[in-house]
C-alpha positions as CSV (number, residue, x, y, z in Angstrom):
1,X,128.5,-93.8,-34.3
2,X,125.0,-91.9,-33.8
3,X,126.4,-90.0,-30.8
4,X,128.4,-88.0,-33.1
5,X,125.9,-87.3,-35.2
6,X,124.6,-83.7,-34.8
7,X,120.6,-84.2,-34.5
8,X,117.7,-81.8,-34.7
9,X,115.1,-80.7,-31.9
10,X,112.3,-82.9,-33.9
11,X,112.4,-86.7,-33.4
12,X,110.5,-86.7,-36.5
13,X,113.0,-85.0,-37.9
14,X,115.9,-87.1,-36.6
15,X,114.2,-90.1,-37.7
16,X,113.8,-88.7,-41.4
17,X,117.8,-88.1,-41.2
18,X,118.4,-91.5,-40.4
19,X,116.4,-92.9,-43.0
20,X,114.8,-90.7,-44.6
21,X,115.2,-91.8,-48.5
22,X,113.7,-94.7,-50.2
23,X,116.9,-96.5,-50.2
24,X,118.0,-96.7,-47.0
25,X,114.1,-97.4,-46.2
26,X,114.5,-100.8,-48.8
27,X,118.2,-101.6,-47.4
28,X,116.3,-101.8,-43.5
29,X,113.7,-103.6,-45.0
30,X,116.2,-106.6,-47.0
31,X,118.2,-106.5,-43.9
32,X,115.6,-107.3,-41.3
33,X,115.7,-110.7,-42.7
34,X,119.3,-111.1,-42.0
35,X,122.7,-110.4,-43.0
36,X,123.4,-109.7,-46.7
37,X,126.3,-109.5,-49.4
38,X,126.2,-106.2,-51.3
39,X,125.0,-108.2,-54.7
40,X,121.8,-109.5,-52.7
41,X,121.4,-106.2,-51.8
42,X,121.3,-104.6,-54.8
43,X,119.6,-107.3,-56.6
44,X,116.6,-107.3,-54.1
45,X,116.3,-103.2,-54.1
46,X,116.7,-102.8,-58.1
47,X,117.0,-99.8,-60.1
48,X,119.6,-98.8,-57.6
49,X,123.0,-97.9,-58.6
50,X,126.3,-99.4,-57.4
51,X,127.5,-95.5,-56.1
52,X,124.4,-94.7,-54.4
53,X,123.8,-98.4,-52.8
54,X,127.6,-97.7,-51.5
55,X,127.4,-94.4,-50.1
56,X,123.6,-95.1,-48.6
57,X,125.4,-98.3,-46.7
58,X,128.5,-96.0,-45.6
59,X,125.8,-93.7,-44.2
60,X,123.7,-96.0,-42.3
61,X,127.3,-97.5,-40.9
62,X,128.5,-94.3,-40.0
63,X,125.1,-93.6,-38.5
64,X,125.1,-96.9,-36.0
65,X,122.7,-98.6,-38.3
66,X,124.3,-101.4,-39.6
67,X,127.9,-103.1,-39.6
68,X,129.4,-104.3,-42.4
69,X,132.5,-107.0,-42.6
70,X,134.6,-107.4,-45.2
71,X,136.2,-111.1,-45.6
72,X,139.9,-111.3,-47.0
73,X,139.2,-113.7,-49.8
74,X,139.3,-113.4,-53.6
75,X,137.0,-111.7,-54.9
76,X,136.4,-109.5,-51.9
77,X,133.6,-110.5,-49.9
78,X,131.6,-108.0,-47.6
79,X,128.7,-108.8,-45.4
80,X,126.3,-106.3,-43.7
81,X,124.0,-106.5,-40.9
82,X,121.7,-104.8,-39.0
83,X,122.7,-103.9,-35.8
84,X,120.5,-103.6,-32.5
85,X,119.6,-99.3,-33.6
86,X,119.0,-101.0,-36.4
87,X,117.0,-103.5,-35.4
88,X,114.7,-101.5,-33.1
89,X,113.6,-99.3,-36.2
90,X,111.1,-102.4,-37.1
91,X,108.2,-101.2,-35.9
92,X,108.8,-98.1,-38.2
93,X,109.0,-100.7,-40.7
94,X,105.8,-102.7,-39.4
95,X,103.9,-99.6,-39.7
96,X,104.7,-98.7,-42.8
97,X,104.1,-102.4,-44.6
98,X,100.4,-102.4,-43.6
99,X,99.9,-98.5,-43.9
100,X,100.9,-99.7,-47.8
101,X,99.1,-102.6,-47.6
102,X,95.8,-101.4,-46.6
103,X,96.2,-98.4,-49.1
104,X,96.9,-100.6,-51.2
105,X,93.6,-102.7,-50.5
106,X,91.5,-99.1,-50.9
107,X,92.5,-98.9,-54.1
């Protein structure tokens, strides 16, 4: 998990390596709400592609962030959710919905 993860000096930085695309950033966001299939998720996000909404959710598994479960049915069904790490990066998330907003207000 993030343990094995070799992190910089910064947190700023280590933050920003966690999450530091707009993906990931959108896949915390839909996830905060609860858990979601991989088709919710990549309806919700949009103009994201299959490969790099897979490989962003293998990243943010492999970095602690979220779980994901796969159920042995026909078709495959696979389930992901925010786990506490996860979880505790909502008031990133807080801060940057009404940073937007309020920018987007000044406009």
């Amino acid at each position: 998990m993030a343990s094995k993860l070799t992190l910089p000096e910064c947190p700023v930085e280590t933050t920003l390596m966690l999450i530091g695309d707009k993906w990931k950033v959108l896949i915390l966001r839909d996830l905060r709400t609860g858990t979601k299939r991989f088709g919710e998720l990549k309806r919700s996000i949009g103009g994201i592609s299959q490969k790099v909404l897979t490989s962003n959710l293998r990243d943010m598994e492999d970095s602690g962030l979220l779980t994901r479960e796969v159920f042995a049915e026909v078709p495959p069904r696979v389930e992901y959710t925010l786990t506490d790490l996860g979880k505790s990066m909502s008031p990133i998330l807080d801060a940057m919905e009404d940073w937007g907003r309020n920018f987007k207000e000044q406009q």
